[in-house]
C-alpha positions as CSV (number, residue, x, y, z in Angstrom):
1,X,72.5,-149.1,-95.3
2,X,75.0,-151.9,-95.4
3,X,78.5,-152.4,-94.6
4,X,79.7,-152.6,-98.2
5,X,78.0,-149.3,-99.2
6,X,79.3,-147.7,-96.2
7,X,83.0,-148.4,-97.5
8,X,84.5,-145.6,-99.3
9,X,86.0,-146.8,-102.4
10,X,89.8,-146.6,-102.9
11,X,91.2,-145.0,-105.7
12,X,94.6,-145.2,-105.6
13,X,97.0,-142.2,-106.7
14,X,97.8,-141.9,-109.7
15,X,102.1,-141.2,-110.4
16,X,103.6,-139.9,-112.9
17,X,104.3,-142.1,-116.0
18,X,107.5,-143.0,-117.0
19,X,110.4,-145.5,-116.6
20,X,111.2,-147.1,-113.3
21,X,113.4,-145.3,-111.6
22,X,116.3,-147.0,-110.0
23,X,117.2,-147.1,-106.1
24,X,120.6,-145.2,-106.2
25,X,118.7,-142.7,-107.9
26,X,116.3,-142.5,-105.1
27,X,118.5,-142.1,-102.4
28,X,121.7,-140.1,-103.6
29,X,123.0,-137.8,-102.0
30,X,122.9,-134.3,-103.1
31,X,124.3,-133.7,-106.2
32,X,127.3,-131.1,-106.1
33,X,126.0,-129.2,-109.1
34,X,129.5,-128.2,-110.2
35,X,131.1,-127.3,-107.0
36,X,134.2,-128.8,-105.2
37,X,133.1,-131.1,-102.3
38,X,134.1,-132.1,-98.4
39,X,133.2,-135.6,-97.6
40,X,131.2,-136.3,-94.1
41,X,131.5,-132.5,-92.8
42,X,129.6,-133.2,-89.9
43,X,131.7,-136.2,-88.9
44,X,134.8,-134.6,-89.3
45,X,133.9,-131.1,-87.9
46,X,132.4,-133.2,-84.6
47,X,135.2,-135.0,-84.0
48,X,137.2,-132.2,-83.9
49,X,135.0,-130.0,-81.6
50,X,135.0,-133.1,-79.1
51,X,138.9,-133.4,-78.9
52,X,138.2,-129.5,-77.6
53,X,135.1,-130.8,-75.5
54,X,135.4,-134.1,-73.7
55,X,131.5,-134.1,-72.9
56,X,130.7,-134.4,-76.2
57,X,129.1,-137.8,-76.8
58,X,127.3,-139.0,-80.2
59,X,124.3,-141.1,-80.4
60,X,122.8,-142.6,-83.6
61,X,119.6,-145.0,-83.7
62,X,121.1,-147.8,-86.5
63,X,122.0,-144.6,-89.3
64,X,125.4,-143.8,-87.8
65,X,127.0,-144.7,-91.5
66,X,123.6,-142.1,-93.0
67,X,124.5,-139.6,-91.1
68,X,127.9,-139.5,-90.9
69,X,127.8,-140.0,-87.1
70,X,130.1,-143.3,-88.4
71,X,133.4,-140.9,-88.6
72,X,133.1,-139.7,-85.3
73,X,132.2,-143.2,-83.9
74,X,135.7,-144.5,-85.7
75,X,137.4,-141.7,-83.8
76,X,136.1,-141.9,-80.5
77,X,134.1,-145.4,-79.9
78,X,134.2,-145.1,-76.0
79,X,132.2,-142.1,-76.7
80,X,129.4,-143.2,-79.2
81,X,126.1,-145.3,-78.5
82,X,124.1,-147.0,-81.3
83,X,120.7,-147.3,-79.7
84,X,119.1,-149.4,-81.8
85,X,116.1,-148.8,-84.5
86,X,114.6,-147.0,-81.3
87,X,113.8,-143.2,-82.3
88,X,112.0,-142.6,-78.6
89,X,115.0,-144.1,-77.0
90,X,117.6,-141.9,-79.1
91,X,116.0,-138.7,-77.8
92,X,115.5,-140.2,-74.2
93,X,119.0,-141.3,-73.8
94,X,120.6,-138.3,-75.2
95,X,118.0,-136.3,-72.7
96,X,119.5,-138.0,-69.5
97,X,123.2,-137.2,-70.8
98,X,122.6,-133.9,-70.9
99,X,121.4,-133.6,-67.0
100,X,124.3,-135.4,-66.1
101,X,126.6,-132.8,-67.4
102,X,127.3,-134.5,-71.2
103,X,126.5,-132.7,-74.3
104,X,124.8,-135.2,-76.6
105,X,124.6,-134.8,-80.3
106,X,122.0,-137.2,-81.9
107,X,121.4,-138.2,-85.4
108,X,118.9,-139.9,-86.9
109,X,116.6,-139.2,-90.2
110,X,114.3,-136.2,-90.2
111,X,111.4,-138.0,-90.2
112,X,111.9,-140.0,-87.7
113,X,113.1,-137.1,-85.1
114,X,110.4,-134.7,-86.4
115,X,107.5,-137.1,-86.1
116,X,107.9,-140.6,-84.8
117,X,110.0,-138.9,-81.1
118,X,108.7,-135.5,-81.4
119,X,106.8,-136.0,-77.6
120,X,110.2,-137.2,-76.1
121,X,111.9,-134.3,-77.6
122,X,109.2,-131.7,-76.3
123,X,109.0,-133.1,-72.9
124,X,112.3,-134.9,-72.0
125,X,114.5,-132.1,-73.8
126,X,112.8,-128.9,-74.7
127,X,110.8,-128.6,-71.8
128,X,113.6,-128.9,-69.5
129,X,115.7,-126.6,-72.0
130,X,118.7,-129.4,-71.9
131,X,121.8,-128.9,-74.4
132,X,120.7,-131.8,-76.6
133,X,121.9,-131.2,-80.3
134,X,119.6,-133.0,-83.1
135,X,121.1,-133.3,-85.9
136,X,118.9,-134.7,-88.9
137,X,119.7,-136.3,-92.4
138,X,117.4,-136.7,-95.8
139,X,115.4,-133.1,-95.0
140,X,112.8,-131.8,-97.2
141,X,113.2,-133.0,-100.2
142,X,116.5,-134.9,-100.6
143,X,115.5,-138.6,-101.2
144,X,113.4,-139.8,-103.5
145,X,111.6,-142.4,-101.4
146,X,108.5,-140.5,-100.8
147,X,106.3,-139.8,-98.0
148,X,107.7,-142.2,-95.7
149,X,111.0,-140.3,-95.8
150,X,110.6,-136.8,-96.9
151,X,110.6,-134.5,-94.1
152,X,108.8,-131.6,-95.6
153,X,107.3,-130.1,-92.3
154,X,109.9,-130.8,-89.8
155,X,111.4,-126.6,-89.7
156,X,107.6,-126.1,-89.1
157,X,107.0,-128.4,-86.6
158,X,110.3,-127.9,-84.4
159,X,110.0,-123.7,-85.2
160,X,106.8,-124.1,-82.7
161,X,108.7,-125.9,-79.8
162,X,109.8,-123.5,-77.3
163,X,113.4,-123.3,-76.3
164,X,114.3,-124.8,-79.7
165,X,117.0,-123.4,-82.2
166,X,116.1,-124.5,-85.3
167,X,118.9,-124.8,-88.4
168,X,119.0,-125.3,-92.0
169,X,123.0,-125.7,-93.3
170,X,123.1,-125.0,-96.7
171,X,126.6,-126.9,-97.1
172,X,130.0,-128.1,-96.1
173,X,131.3,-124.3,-95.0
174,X,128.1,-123.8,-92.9
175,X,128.3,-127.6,-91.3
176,X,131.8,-127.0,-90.4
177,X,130.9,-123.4,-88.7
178,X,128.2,-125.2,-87.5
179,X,129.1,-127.9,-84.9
180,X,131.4,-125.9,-82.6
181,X,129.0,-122.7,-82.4
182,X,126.3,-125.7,-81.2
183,X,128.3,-127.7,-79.0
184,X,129.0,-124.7,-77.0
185,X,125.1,-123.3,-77.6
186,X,123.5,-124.0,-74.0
187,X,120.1,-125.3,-75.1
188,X,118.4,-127.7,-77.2
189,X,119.1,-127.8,-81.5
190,X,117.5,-128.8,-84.1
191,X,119.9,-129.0,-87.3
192,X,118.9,-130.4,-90.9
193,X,121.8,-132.1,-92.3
194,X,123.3,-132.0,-95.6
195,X,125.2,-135.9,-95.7
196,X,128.1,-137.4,-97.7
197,X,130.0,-135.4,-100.2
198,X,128.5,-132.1,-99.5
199,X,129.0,-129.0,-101.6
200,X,131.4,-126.3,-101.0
201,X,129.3,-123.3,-101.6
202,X,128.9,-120.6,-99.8
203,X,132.9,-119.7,-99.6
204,X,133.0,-119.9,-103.6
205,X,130.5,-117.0,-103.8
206,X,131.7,-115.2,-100.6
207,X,135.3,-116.0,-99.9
208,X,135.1,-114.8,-96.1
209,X,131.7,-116.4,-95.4
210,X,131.7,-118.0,-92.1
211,X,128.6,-119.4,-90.4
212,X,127.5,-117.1,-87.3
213,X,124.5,-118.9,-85.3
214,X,121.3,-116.7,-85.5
215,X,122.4,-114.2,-88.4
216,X,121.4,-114.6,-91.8
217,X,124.1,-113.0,-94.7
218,X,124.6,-111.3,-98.2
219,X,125.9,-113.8,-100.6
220,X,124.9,-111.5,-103.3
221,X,124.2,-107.9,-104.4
222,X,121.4,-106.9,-106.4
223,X,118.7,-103.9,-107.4
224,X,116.0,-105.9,-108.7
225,X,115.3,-109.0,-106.4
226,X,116.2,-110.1,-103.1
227,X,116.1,-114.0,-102.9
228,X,116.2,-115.0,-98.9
229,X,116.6,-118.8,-99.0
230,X,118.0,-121.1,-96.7
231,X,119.3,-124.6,-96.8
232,X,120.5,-126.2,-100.0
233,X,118.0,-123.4,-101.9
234,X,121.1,-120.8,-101.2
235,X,122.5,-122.7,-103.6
236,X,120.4,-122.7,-106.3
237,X,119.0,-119.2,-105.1
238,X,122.6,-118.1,-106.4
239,X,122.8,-120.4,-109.0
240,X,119.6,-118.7,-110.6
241,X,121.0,-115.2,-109.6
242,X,123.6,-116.0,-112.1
243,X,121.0,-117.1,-114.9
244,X,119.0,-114.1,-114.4
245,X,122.1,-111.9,-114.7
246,X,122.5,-113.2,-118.0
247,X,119.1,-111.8,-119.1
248,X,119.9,-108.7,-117.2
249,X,118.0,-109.7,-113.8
250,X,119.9,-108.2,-110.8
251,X,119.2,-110.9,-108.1
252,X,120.7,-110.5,-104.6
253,X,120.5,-113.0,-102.1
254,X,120.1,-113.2,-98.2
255,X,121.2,-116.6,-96.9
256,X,119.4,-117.5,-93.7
257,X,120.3,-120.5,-92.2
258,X,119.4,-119.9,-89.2
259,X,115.5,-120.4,-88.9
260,X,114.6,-119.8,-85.3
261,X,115.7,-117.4,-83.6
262,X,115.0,-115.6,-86.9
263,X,117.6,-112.8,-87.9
264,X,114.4,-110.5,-88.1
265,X,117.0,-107.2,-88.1
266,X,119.2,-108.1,-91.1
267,X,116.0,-109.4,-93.5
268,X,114.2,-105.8,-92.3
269,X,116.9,-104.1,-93.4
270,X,117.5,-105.5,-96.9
271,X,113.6,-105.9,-97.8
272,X,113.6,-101.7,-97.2
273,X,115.9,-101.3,-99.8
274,X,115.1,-100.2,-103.2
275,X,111.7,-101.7,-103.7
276,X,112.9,-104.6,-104.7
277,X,110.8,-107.9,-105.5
278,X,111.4,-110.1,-101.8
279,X,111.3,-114.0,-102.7
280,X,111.8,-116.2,-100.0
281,X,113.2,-120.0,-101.5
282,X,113.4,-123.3,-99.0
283,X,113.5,-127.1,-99.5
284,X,110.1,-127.0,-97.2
285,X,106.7,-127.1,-97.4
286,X,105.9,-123.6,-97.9
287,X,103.4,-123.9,-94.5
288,X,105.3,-122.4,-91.7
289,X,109.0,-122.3,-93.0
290,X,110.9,-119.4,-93.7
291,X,108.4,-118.0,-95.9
292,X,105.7,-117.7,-93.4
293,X,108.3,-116.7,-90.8
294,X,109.6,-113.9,-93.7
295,X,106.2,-112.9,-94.2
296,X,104.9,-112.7,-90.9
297,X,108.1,-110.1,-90.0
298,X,107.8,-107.9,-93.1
299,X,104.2,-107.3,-92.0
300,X,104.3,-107.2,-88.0
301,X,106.9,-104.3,-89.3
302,X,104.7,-102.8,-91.7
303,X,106.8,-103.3,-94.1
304,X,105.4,-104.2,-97.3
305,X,107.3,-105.2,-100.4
306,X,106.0,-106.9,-103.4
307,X,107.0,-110.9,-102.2
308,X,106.2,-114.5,-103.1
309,X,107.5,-118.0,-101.5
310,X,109.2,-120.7,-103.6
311,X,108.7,-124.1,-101.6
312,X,106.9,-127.2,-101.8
313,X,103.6,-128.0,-102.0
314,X,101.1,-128.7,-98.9
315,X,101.0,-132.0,-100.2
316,X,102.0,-135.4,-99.5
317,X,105.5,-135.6,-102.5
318,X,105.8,-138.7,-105.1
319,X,108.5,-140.9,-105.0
320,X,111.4,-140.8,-107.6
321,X,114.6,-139.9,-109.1
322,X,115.5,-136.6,-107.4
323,X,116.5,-134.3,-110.5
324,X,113.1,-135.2,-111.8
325,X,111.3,-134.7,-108.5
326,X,113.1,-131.0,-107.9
327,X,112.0,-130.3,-111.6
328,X,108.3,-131.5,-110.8
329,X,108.0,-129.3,-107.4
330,X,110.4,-126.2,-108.7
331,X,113.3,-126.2,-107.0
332,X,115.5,-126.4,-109.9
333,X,117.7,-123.5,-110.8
334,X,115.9,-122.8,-114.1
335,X,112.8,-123.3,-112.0
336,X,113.6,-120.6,-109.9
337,X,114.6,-118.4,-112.7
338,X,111.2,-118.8,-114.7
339,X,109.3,-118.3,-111.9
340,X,111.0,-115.0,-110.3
341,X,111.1,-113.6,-114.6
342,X,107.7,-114.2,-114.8
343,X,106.4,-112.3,-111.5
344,X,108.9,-109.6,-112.5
């Protein structure tokens, strides 16, 4: 046997055909999809918790102006360190802040926290159960430049660290909510982070929605489905409820944004009533998300509605326009609506 035939041939993957797709495109922000918008929640809402809070410091490694870490920095300079293209560093720093009485809040991609510094975050800051708030831009699927930068897996991978509360915001009203209720949380955070000009959703729907750390809500009423989303998918989740209305579909949904510790009461209580179909909707590979976490409580309760998971694929995503990527992997609104018709 020689070297040559011992090679395994490469086939490269083959992408979907089409014109080339341009960069803005690829990297937008979310689009608001009709609602009104707050620019840099997360900024704003930080600097005010640290004029409350004086320990409060920010750290960003070179994405300060991508994660919106840049409005606090303006604020308070004296309080904010850019450490450089240096993930491992980021978490290290911020770890050594928090034992000497600060309470860091670091931003960075999710990507990079999730897998390039996940060891420093398990030992230096999990481990020792230190109030280090990680707070994460482009999750799941929210850019369109693939692999490299699609944290699909990170809820999965940061839902099996001990000690860690893990977060998905599905806009500006929970982001605002939010940062206080984490600054004053005494333990380590993982938050997914909706940037830029971020939808104003929630409040629309629910006028006296406020965010509450570790409970999940009712955005919607309804006899015939019970959607239990989280992140941006609350928004679609009720942006399909409305769709399926108008083909007399009675969709309720159960916004969870809190992913671990899991509000395993409230989602008990709404998948017992009525015998409704349970449909659980995240911007997430649908391996060990909220789905799995759904699923695993409705049976460790023996409770045993008829339920499916909308999610993406255990799969490695293609790179592209966003619209046209959420289309391809079902997380469009008509998506949703097709899919939850069609197992009805």
């Amino acid at each position: 046997m020689t070297l040559a035939s011992m090679k395994r041939k490469y086939e490269p993957r083959k992408l979907p055909e089409g014109p080339r797709v341009a960069t803005t495109a690829m990297i937008a922000s979310l689009a608001a999809e009709g609602y009104d918008t707050v620019a840099a929640p997360f900024g704003h809402a930080l600097v005010e918790a640290a004029k409350r809070d004086d320990r409060i410091v920010g750290l960003s490694a070179d994405l300060a102006k991508y994660t919106d870490l840049h409005i606090f920095a303006q604020a308070m300079p004296d309080r904010f360190y850019q450490m450089g293209m240096a993930e491992q560093l980021l978490m290290s720093a911020a770890a050594g802040l928090a034992r000497e009485g600060f309470n860091p809040f670091a931003t960075t991609y999710a990507v990079f926290a999730s897998r390039r510094a996940y060891d420093f975050i398990a030992m230096a800051i999990a481990e020792e159960n230190l109030p280090v708030k990680i707070v994460c831009a482009l999750p799941g699927l929210t850019t369109g430049y693939g692999p490299s930068h699609q944290a699909t897996e990170d809820l999965a991978i940061f839902r099996g660290l001990p000690n860690m509360t893990v977060i998905d915001p599905c806009d500006a009203d929970d982001i605002i909510g939010m940062v206080p209720q984490i600054a004053a949380h005494d333990g380590p955070v993982y938050s997914r982070l909706p940037r830029g000009k971020v939808p104003s959703v929630l409040t629309r729907h629910k006028p006296d929605y406020r965010f509450q750390l570790g409970k999940a809500q009712v955005i919607r009423e309804g006899k015939d489905v019970l959607i239990v989303s989280t992140g941006f998918m609350t928004m679609r989740a009720l942006d399909a409820a409305e769709a399926l209305a108008r083909d007399g579909v009675d969709a309720a949904v159960l916004h969870v944004p809190t992913i671990k510790p899991l509000d395993t009461e409230t989602i008990l209580v709404e998948a017992r009533k009525g015998g409704r179909l349970v449909v659980t909707a995240e911007n997430h590979t649908v391996v060990g998300g909220l789905g799995e976490a759904v699923a695993t409580t409705l049976l460790r309760n023996g409770v045993t509605p008829a339920f499916r998971m909308i999610g993406l694929p255990d799969q490695f995503l293609e790179a592209g326009a966003l619209p046209t990527l959420h289309e391809m992997y079902g997380l469009t609104v008509g998506k949703i609506a097709e899919r939850i018709k069609g197992w009805l």
